[in-house]
Structure formats: structure tokens, C-alpha cells
N, C-alpha and C positions, 0 to 999 in steps of 0.2 A: 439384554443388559439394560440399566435404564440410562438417562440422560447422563447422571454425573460420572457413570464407569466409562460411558461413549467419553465425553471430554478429554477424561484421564487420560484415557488408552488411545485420543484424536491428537490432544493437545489445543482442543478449542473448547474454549468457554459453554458450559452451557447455556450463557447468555445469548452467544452468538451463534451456537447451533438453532436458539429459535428463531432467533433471528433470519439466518438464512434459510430457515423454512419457511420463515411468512412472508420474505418478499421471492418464494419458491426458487431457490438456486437448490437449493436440496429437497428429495424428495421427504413428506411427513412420514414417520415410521408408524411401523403398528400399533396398535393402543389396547391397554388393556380395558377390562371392563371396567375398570376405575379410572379410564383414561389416561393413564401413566401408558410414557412413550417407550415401547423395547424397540432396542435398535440393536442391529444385527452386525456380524465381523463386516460383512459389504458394507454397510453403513460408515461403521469407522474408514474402511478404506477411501471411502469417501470422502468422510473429512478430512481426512490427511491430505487427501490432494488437494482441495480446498485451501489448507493450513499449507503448505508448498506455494501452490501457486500466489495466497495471498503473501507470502514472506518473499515473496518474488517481486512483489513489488506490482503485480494483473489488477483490475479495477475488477468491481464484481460481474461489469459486463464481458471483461476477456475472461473470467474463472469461468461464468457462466459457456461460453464460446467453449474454452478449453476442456469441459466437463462434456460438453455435447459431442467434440471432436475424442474425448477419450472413449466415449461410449459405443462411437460409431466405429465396430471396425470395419468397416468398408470407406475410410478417407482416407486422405490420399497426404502422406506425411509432409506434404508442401505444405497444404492447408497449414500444418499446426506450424510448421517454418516458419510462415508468412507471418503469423500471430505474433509469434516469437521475435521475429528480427524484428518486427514494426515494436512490439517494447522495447526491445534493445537501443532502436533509435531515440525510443520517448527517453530513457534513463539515460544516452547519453546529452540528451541537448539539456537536460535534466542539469547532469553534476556540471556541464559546461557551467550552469548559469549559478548553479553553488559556487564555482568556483570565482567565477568573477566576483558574485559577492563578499567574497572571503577576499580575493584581492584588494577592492575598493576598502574592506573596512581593514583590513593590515595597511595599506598605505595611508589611512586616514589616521591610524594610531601611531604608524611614524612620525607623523607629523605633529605628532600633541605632546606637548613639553611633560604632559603627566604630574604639573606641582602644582602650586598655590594658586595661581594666577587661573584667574576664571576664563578668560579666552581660551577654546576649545575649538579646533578642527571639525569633532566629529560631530558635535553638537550643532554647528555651521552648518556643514554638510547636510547634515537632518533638514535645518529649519530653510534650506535653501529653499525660493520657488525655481520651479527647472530652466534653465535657461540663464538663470541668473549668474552674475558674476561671481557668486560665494559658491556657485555647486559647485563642487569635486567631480572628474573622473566624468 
């Protein structure tokens, strides 16, 4: 099949299938004599993990880790654990700090009277230097 049916049937861009050939997370498919790329059902299967693992939130350096660990079956399913819970950690200190953010600017919009008058909370807050008497929170 060529690039655009792999996509379809991956759910990743063709853009980003060459993408991740040329900085080799995926291996290059075979070429025809017109140099157009057929890529094979393995191939999609591969992107789809790829497409998983990136909607999972993995950097291309854990996809890449996690593609090496799916290839090998002789590891040892700690290995992919390990991988695993250490993202779980990164997303959660992750949404902690969304959320703070999200608290600072709700309590910042509490406090703004929202009418006419140009004095602004959040805009304060903004132009705070740190330390300073006008920063929030």
C-alpha cells in the first residue's frame, strides 16, 4: 500500500510517517522502482503503536524505548512497567501544576469586579515583578 492508505488505515499523517522515518523511530519501507514507499499491514501495525503511544502522552524518546521493548520478546515486563509508571508520574506532577494554574487564575477572577473600572486583579498579577507586593498567590 502506499503512504496515504498506511495513514488512513494508521491514523497518522503522512507527514508524520516521514517524519518519523527520518529521524528513524520507524523503520523506511520498501521503495518502488519509482521510489514510492509500500508499506506493509506490519508497518501500519506499527504506526498504530506509535499513534497509541503518542496519544498517551510518551515523548518520541519513550515511543522509541517502548517500540524496542515491544520488539523484544525476551524483556522482561518490568522493563515496560518501569517506563510506564515513570510517565504516570510525569502526568501526574503534570495536571498537579495545570491545576494550580487554573486555581491562581479562578481566584484571580474572583477577585475582578468584571465592569468598567480599569483596575484589574489579573492584569496586576501579570505585570507583578515576583516578590513583589502586587503578586497574587
Amino acid at each position: 500500500m502506499n503512504i496515504g492508505e498506511a495513514a488512513k488505515r494508521s491514523g497518522v499523517s503522512a507527514k508524520m510517517i516521514r517524519y518519523y522515518e527520518s529521524i528513524g523511530l520507524i523503520e523506511a519501507p520498501q521503495r518502488t522502482q519509482a521510489q514510492y514507499r509500500v508499506y506493509e499491514a506490519d508497518d501500519v501495525h506499527t504506526l498504530r503503536f506509535v499513534r497509541r503511544s503518542r496519544n498517551l502522552g510518551f515523548s518520541l524518546e519513550e515511543t522509541r524505548a517502548l517500540l524496542a521493548l515491544w520488539r523484544d520478546k525476551s524483556r522482561a515486563s518490568a522493563d515496560v512497567k518501569q517506563l510506564a509508571m515513570s510517565h504516570v508520574r510525569d502526568l501526574e506532577a503534570k495536571a498537579a501544576e495545570l491545576q494550580a494554574m487554573a486555581d491562581t487564575l479562578r481566584h484571580l477572577a474572583e477577585h475582578c469586579h468584571g465592569d468598567a473600572r480599569p483596575d484589574c486583579p489579573i492584569l496586576s498579577d501579570l505585570a507583578a515583578q515576583p516578590g513583589q507586593a502586587g503578586a497574587c498567590c
